[in-house]
Every structure is written in C-alpha cells, then in structure tokens.
N, C-alpha and C positions, 0 to 999 in steps of 0.2 A: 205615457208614464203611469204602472200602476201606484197609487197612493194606498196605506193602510189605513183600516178604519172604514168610516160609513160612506156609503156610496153616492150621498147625499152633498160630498164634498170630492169636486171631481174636474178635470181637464174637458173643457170643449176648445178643442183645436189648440191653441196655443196659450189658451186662457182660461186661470184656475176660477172655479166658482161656486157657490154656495147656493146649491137647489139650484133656481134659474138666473144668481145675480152673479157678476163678475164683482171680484174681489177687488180689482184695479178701482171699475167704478165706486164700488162703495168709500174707498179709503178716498177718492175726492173728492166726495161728499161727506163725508163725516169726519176723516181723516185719521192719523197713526200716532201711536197704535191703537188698536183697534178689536176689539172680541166681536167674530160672526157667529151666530147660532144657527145651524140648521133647527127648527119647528118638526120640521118632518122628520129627523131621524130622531129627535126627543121619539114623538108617539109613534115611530115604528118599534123602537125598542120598548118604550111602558107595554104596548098589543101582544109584543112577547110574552114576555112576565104573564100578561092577563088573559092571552089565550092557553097560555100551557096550565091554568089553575083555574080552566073553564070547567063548571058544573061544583070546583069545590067552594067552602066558605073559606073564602082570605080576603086579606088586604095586603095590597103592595104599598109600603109606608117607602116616599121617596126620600135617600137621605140627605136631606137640603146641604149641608157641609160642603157636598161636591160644588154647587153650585148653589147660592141663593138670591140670587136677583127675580127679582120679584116678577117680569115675566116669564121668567122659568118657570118661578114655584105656578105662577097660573094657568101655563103650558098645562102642570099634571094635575092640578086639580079638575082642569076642564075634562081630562082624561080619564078623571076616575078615580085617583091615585088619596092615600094618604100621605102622612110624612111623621119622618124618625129626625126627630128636633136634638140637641142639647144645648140648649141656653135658653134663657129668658126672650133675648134678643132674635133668635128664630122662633122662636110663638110670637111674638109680635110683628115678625115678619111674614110666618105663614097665615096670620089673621087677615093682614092686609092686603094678603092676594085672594084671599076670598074660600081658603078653607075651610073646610068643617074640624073643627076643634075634636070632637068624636072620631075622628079619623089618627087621630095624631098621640104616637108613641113619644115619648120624653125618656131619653139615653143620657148618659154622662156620670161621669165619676164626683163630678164636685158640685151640684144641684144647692145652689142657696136656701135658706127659707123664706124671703120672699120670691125668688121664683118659682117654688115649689105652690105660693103661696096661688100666686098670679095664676099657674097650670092649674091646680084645681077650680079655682074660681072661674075659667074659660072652662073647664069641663071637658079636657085632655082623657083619652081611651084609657093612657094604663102609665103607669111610671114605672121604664124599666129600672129597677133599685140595683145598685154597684157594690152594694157593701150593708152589713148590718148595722152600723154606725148611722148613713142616713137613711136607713129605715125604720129608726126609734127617731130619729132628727124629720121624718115625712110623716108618722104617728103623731109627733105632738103638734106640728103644724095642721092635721086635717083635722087632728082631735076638738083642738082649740078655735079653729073656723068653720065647725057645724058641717067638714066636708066627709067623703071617703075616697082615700087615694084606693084605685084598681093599680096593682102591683104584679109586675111579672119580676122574678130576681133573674139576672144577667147571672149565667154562670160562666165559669173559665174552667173549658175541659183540660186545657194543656193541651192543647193538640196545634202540632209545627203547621203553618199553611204554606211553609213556603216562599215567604213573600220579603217584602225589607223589614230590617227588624224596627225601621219608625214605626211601620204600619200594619206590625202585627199584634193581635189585639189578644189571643187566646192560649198562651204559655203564661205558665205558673211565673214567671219574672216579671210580668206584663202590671198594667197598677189595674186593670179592668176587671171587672166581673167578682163574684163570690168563688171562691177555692172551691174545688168541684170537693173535697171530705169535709167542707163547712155546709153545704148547699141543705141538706135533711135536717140540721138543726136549725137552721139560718128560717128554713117554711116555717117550721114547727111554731120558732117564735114568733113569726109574721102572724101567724094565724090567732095567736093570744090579744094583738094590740089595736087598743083602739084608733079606729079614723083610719081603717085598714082593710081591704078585700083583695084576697088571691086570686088571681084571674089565669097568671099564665107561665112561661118559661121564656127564657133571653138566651140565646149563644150567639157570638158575635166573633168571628177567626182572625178579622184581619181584613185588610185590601190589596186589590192588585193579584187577585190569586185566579190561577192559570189549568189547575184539575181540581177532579169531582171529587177525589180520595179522600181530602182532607174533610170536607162539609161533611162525608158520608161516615167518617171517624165522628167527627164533632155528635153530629145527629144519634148515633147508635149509643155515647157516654149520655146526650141529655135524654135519650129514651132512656136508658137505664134510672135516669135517675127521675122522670118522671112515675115511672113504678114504683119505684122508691118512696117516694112522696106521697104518691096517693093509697100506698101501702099501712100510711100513719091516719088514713080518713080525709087528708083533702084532697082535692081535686081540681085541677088546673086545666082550662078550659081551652086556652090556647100555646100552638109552640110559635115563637117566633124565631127564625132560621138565618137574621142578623142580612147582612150584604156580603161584599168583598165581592165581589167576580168583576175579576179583570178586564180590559180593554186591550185592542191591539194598539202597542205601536210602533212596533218595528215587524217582526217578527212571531211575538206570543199567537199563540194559537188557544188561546180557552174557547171552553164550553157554550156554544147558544144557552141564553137561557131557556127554551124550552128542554134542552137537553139537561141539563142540573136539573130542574124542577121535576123531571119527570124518573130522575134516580133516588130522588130524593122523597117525590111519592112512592116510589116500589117499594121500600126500604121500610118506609113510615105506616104502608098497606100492609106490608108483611110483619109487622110488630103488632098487630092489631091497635095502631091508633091515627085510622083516619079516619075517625067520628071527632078528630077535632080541628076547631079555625086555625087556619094558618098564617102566621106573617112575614115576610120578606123585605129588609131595606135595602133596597139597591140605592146606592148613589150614580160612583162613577160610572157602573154599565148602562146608565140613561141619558148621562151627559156628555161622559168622555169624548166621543168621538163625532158629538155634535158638532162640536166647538172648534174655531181657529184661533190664532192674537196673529194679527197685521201691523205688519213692522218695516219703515221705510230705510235702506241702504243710506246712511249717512257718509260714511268716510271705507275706503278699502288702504288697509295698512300692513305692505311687506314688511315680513323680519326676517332676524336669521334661523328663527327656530320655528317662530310660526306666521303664517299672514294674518292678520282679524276683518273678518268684517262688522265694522262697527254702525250696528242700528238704534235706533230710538225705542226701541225697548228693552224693559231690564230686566233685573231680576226680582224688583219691585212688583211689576205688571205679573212678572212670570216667576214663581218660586222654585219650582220642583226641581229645574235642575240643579241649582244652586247648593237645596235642601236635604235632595233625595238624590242625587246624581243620577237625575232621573233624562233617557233617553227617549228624545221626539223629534218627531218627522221633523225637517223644515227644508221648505220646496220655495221657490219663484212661483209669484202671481204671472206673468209670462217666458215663459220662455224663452231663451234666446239659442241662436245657433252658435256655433263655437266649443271649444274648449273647457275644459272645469278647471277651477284652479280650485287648494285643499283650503279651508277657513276653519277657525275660531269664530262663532260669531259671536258677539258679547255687546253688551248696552253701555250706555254713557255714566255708572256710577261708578265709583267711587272704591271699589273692589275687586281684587282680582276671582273672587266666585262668582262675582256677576257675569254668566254666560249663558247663553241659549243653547247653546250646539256646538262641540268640538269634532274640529277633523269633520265637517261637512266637503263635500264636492260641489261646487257653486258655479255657473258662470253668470254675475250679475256686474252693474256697475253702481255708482252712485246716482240713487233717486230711483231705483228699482224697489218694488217691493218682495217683502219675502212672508211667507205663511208658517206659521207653528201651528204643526196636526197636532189632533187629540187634545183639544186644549180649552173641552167643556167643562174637566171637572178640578177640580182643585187648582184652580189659577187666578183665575177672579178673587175667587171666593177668599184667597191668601195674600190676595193684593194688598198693599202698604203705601205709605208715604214716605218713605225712606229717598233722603240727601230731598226733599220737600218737592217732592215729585207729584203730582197729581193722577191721580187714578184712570184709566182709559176711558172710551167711552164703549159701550155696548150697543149690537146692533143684532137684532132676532128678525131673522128671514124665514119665509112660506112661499113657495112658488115665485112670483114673479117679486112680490108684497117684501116689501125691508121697513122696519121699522127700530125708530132709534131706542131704546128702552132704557140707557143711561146716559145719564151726560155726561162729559169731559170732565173733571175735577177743574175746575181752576184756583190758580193760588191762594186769591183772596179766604178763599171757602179753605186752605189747609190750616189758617191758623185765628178762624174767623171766634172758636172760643177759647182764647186764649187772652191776657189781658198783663199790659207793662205793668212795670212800678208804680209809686204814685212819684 
C-alpha cells in the first residue's frame, strides 16, 4: 500500500512503521493515543528550505504554531533553523528548547505589552508589526524600556492563495497584515518613532497552499512596494516571504520546496533585489507529514445509514477535521486479509463533529490499531481538554531510537489549578 506523505512513514510487510519502529510496538509501550514523530523527515524537509537558499543570506524561521513540543522546536534548532513565534508563550517555549533569541521573528495580530515587553528584553530579530495601532503601542513600550524594537510591517497584498478561508491570511477581509494603500504611509511613520528601527518587509498568504502563482503574485505587490518605500529614503534590509506551502494528504500535489524557492529567487533576481536577506516561515511543510496520532479500535457499530468505527481518539487530540473538514490519511498499523467494510471513524466525545475520517474502507476489528497520516502539524499543537480528557502522549523517533518527549496528561494534572468554594 502506497501511503501519502513522507517516506519516513511506511509499510514493512504487513507492518506500518515510523523510520525503523513498528507503530504496534510503540502504542504498547507507551500506549493510545498516541503522536509518532519521524526526526528524519523533520531535517530532511528543514535541508530542503536550506539547500535551495545555499550561498544566499536567509533564515528559515520554523513556524512553531504547527507544532510546538519542545523536542520539535529542538529538532530545528539543532538544524540550524529559526523561529516565526506569536505569543509570549512560544518565546518561552522556544527559550527552552535552546534557541537563539536573534534567530526569532514575532508574528501576530494582538501582541500585548508585556509580551512585547518580555521579546525585546530576550533580544528577538525583528517584530513583525500587524497594524499601525501596535506599532505606536511597540514605540512606547521599547521607548520606555531603553530598548529598539527591529520592525518588518506584515503587509496584506490581497492576493487569493487558494486555500480554506480559516487559513487564509492575505485578502483584504482577512484581520492580518497592513492594507497594501496604508503600507507607504504606515513606514513613513514608523521611521518618525522612537524605540523604533526599520529592518524589513512581512507577506504572509495563507496555509495549505498548493501552487507557486499565488507567492509569485504576493512577492511581485511587496517588491512593488518595496520600491516604494525606499523611494521615500528608507531602506529595508530584509523581505520576509511568510510560509503556507502545503503538505500532501490525499492527493495535493504542491511544489518541493526547493522548486518555490528557486521561482521565487528568479523573480526576486530579476527585480534587481537580491542584495537582500531572506526569510521564510515554514511550519506545516516541516512537520505535517512527520507526524502520525495512534488510535486504538474500541467498539465497531452497524447502522442503517452508516457503520462507526469507534476509537479512543477524538477530536480533542485531533482537531482539523472537526474544524477544517479537513481530509487525512487513516490506514491500519497491520494489515489484515479480507474484505473492507465503509466506516465513520469518530472518538468517544460527546459530539456528533467529533470525527477522524468519514466514508474510510477499513478491515479492522476491535483492539486493532489505526494511524492518522500527516498529522505533525496542527494537531497537537490544537490539543484540548475537552469533556476532561487528557492530552496524548508524544513520542519522537530516529532510526531505530524512540523516545517519549511527552507525557500522558493524567486527570489529576487537568484540574490540578483549579480550587472549590470555601
């Protein structure tokens, strides 16, 4: 059976497995559900990114969002990588896997001033700025704490990527970025205020996106308007060229990334502006198809309209489809011989959106396990306690090497700060 996705996650004989660990095994050792991480197909995809922008000055800022467990974020630092943050809560996250604070862009539409407060004081690359509002609101915090915030302003070309409209970031309806007919006035007065240094540009489209056309549109408005800009006297040192490229998971066919990167330098070489640094935040395309969630066949239930099969994972563990109506693999850790009967699969809360997979072809029984592909990036990291469920556990595999990297949630710990009446 071919599977979509990394290769790193794959069928030996009758047994699905992650690099060189059997997925059966691990779930009885650690047990369901369960997140595997291939290690290996993380840094085969960051080599990408880093070989197709060999010889130029860039940073690949990884966008923690997709995933933020801390031996992730350590995976890419050990790589090389930076990171495209927004919250307070991932700077404190990527401190403690061991990055460099210099390495790390700060994204987001609603930036506190104490977190604004906290990133300058750790000594964060640049803040990308969402709006003119808090960038007189990042002025008077850097003003008043002796710092300089480095500023690239996030622009919003209006350009369609394509994609689902949750997760599209760069149409004029969207709440993200500066209006590309604000963006000239928007420098202008950045350049007036104190506790303030121009450094760069933000375009950021969207995720889940599947062609080059869109980025190549995006890029061609912010070159326009980097002329623009430095047409008034300043000068902006770097473009950053945002994330969004897609994963497979059924079917989608997007671009390698050395194939985007290298349309996107032609374009960028031919504008005459590649005397400048580059930045790129990939999330999903470094985690997505690392990742499984391992989930054990509880109950199989005829109906008349549909069967379910009912596992111990939800939509708690797993969001996207619930959220997104979003379509993923989900295969048997073994095989079996026989016949497929059609399934619903769906988890034990308390919802009828609670589902993994509709209309799959299955032949399992109960106490079989089943595997959700592509399900390194935005799963965990969307995890909940909902109906007081406890959080999976994590397990990051390297050749033969598994190691547990999260624990199980147990109950105690879901309502451990929480406190009765008197």
């Amino acid at each position: 059976m071919t599977l979509p996705g990394s290769p790193h996650v794959a069928y030996r004989g009758d047994t699905l497995h992650v690099e060189e660990r059997s997925l059966a095994d691990l779930a009885a050792r650690f047990g369901t559900p369960l997140y595997v991480y291939s290690q290996g197909a993380m840094r085969a995809a960051a080599a990408d990114w880093q070989r197709a922008l060999a010889g130029r000055d860039h940073l690949i800022c990884y966008a923690m969002k997709a995933n933020s467990s801390l031996a992730v974020l350590q995976t890419f630092v050990r790589a090389g990588c930076g990171f495209d943050i927004v919250s307070g809560g991932e700077l404190d996250r990527v401190l403690a896997a061991g990055a460099d604070p210099a390495k790390v862009v700060f994204s987001g539409v609603g930036k506190t001033r104490a977190e604004m407060r906290r990133a300058l004081e750790a000594g964060v690359l640049c803040f990308n700025v969402e709006s003119e509002s808090e960038l007189d609101v990042l002025s008077s915090v850097a003003a008043t704490s002796g710092h300089t915030a480095r500023v690239s302003l996030r622009v919003n070309p209006d350009v369609d990527a394509g994609t689902h409209p949750y997760i599209s970031t760069g149409l004029k309806a969207n709440k993200f970025g500066v209006a590309h007919d604000r963006v000239i006035d928007a420098y202008r007065h950045a350049a007036t205020q104190p506790g303030i240094e121009v450094v760069g540009i933000d375009c950021h489209i969207g995720s889940q996106i599947t062609e080059i056309g869109p980025y190549l549109d995006a890029l061609d408005r912010v070159l326009d308007l980097v002329e623009a800009v430095e047409s008034h006297g300043l000068r902006l040192h770097h473009l950053d060229l945002g994330g969004g490229l897609g994963i497979t998971y059924t079917d989608e066919a997007p671009p390698a990334a050395h194939a985007l990167v290298a349309a996107l330098l032609e374009r960028i070489d031919a504008r005459g502006h590649g005397h400048r640094r580059i930045l790129f935040e990939p999330g999903r395309a470094l985690v997505g198809n690392a990742g499984v969630l391992v989930s054990e066949v509880l109950y199989l239930k005829p109906g008349e309209a549909k069967n379910f099969c009912i596992v111990d994972a939800a939509m708690n563990d797993l969001m996207r489809p619930a959220m997104y109506q979003a379509w993923m693999g989900i295969v048997p850790c073994r095989l079996r011989d026989g016949v497929p009967a059609t399934y619903d699969v769906v988890g034990p809360i308390c919802e009828s959106g609670d589902w993994l997979g509709q209309d799959r072809a299955l032949n399992v029984q109960p106490g079989d396990l089943l595997a959700v592909l592509s399900a390194g990036a935005y799963c965990m990291s969307m995890a909940s306690n909902y109906n007081s469920r406890g959080r999976a556990a994590e397990v990051m595999v390297a050749g033969e090497n598994a190691w547990l990297i999260r624990d199980r949630e147990q109950p105690a710990e879901l309502f451990k700060g929480e406190h009765l009446l008197p």
